[in-house]
Backbone bond lengths (Angstrom), bond angles and torsions (degrees), N, CA, C in turn:
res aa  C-N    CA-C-N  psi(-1)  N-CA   C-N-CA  omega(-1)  CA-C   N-CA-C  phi
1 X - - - 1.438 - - 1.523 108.61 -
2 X 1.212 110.78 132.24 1.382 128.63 -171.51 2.135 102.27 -74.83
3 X 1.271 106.73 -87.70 1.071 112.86 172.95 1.808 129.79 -64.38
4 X 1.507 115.34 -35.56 1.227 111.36 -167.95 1.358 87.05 -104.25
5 X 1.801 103.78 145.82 1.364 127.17 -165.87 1.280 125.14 -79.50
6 X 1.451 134.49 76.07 1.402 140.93 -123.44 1.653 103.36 -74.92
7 X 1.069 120.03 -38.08 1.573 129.26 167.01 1.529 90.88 -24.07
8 X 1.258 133.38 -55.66 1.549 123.47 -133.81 2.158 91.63 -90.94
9 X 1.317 133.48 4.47 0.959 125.03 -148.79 2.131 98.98 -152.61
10 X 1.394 92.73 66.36 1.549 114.02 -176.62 1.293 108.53 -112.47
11 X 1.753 134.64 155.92 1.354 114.14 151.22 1.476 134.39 -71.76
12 X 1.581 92.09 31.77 1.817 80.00 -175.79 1.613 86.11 -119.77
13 X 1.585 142.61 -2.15 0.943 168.49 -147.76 1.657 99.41 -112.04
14 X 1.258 117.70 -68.55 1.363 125.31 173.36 1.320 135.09 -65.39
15 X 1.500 94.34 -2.99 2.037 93.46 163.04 1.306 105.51 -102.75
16 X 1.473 101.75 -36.48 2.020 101.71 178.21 1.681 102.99 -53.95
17 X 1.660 122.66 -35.86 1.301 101.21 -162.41 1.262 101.39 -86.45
18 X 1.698 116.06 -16.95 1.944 110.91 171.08 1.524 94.36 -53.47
19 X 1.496 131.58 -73.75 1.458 119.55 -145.96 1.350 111.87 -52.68
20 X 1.130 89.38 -21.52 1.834 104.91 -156.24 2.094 92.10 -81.08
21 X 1.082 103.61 -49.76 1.580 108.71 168.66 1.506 110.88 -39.75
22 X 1.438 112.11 -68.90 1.247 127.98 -176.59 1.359 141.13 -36.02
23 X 1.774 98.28 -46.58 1.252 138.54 178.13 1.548 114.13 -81.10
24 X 1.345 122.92 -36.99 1.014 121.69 154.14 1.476 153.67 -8.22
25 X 1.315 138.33 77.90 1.586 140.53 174.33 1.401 114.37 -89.17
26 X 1.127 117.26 135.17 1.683 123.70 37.57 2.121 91.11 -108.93
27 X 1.238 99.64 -26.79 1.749 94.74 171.20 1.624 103.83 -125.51
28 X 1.727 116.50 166.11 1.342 117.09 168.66 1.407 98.78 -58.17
29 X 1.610 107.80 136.46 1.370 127.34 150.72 1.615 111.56 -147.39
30 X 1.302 113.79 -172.62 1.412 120.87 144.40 1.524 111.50 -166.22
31 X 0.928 108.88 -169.86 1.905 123.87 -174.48 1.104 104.54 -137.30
32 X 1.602 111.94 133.20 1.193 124.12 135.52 1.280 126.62 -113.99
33 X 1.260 102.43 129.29 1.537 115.97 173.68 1.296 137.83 -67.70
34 X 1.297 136.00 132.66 1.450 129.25 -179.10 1.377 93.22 79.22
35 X 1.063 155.46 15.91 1.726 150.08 -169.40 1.517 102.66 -38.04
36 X 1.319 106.09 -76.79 1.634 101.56 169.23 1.624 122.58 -75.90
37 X 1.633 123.67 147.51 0.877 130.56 133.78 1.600 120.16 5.05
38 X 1.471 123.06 123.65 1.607 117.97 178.21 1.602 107.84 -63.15
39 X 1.705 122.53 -36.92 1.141 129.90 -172.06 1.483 114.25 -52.11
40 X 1.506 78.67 -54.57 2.061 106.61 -170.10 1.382 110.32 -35.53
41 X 1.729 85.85 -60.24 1.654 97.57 -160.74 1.645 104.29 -97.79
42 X 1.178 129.57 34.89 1.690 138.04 139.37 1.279 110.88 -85.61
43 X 1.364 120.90 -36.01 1.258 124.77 -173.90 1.078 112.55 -86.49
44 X 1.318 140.84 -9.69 1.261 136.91 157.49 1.470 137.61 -83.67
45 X 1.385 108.43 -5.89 1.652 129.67 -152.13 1.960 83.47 -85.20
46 X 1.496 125.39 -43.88 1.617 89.98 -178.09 1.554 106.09 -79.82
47 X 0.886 133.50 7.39 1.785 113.29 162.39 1.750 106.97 -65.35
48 X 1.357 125.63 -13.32 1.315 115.31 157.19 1.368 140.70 -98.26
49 X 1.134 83.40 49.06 1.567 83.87 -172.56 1.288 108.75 -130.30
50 X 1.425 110.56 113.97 1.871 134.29 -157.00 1.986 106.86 -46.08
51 X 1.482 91.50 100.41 2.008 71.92 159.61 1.539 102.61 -114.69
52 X 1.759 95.29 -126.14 1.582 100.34 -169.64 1.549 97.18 -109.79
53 X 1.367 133.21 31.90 1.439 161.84 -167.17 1.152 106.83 -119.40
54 X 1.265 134.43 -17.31 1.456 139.13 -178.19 1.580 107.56 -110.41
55 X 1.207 90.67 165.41 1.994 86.92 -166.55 1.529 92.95 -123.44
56 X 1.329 117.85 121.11 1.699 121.35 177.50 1.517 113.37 -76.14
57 X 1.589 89.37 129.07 1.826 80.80 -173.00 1.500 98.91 -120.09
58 X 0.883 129.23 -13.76 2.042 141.66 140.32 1.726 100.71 17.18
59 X 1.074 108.20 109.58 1.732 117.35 171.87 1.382 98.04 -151.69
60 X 1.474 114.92 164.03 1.471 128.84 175.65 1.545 109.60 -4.02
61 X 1.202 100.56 -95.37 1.963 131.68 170.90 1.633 100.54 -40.72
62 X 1.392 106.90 -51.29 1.682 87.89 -171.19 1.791 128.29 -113.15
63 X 1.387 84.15 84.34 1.695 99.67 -157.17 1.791 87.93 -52.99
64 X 0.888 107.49 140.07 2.004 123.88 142.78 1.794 98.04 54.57
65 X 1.417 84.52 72.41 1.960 114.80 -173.72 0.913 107.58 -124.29
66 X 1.675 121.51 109.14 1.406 118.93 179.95 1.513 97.00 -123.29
67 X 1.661 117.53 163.13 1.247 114.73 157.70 1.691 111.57 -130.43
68 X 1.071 121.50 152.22 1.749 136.87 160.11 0.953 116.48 -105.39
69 X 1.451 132.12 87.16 1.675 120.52 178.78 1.219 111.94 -119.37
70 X 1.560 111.61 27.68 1.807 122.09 170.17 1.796 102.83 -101.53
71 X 1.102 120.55 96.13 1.599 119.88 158.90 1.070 127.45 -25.74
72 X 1.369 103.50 -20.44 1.732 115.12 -164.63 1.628 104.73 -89.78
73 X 0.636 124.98 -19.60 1.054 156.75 -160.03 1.730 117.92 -82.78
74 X 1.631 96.88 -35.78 1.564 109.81 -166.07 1.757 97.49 -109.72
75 X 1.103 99.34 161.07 1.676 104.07 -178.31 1.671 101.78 -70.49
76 X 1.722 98.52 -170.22 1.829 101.55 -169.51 1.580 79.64 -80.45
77 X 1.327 132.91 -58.55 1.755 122.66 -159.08 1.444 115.22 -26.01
78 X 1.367 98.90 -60.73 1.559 130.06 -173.19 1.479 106.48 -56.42
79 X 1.157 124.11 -73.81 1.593 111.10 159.50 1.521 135.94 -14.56
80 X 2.089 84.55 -54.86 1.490 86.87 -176.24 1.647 127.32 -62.29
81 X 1.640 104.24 -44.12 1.089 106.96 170.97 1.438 126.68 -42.46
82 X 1.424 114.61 -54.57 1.592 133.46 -165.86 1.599 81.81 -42.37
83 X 1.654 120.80 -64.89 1.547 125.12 -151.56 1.369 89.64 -62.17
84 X 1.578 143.91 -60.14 1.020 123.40 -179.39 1.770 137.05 -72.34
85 X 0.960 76.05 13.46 2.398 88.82 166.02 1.359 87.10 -113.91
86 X 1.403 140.13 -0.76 1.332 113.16 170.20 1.478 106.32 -107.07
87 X 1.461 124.12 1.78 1.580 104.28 -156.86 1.894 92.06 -108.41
């Protein structure tokens, strides 16, 4: 894996994060930390940053709601990742 930090994704990794899921309050969750790469995810931080490319979705309930759902839009990093959380 290019971007996501493969250390974090072992089988000795995936029962700690079941118990750890399991065990969980007030609902199952868990965290992992560092998920991406330090590089990765510097290099991705200006694809968030609001222009006139983003679509405001901001109503009552959802103060300061934007969405990006043009690819084109996002740098090559940012891409890359998406393809690799999907593959």
């Amino acid at each position: 894996m290019k971007h996501v930090f493969s250390r974090n994704f072992s089988s000795t990794n995936s029962e700690v994060y079941f118990k750890e899921f399991s065990s969980n309050a007030p609902f199952p969750h868990f965290v992992i930390e560092n998920f991406l790469n330090e590089d990765s995810a510097n290099k991705i931080l200006n694809n968030f940053k609001i222009t006139e490319k983003w679509t405001n979705l901001s109503l009552v309930n959802n103060y300061k709601k934007f969405l990006l759902n043009n690819r084109e839009f996002m740098d090559v990093n940012c891409n890359e990742i998406i393809e690799e959380l999907g593959s």
